[in-house]
N, C-alpha and C positions, 0 to 999 in steps of 0.2 A: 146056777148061773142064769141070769138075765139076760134078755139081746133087745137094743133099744135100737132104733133106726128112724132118721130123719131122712124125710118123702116128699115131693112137692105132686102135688093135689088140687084140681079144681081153683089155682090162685092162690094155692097157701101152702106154707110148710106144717110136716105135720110131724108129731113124735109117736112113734108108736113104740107097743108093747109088742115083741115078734112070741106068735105061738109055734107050736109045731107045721101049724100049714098055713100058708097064707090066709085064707078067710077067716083063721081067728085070731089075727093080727087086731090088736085095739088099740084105738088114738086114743091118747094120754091127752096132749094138747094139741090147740094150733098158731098157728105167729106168721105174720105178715113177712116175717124175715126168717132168712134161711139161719143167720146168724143167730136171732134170739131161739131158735128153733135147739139150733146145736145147744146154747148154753144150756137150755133146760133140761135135754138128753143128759147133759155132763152132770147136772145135780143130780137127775135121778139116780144116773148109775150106782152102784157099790164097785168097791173093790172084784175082781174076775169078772165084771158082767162085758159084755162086747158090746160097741157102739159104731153103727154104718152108718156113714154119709153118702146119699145118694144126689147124683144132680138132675135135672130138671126131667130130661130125659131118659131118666130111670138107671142109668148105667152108677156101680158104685163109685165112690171119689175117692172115701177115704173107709178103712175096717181098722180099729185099733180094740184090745182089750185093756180095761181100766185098772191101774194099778195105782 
């Protein structure tokens, strides 16, 4: 299982790859929108893998896993 999370960062949204610890969390992409941000999370995904939306101020918005 995968865990993809959408972050807002320095003026942008970003998708990352979530590791076991934060520091080796890796951005996949980045998008001027939160929304194109999401969609791409949503491709990545596979079936079980978990996708967090987080808002601007870091608090999460939305956790769902992908079925």
């Amino acid at each position: 299982m995968t865990s993809y999370r959408v972050v807002y960062d320095n003026n942008r949204w970003e998708v990352m790859k979530a590791a076991s610890n934060f520091k080796s969390h890796r951005t996949v992409s980045t998008h001027s929108t939160k929304a194109s941000a999401k969609r791409k999370a949503r491709r990545l995904a596979n079936d079980g893998d978990s996708l967090t939306l987080l808002r601007k101020d870091g608090a999460i918005q939305d956790r769902k896993t992908i079925r």
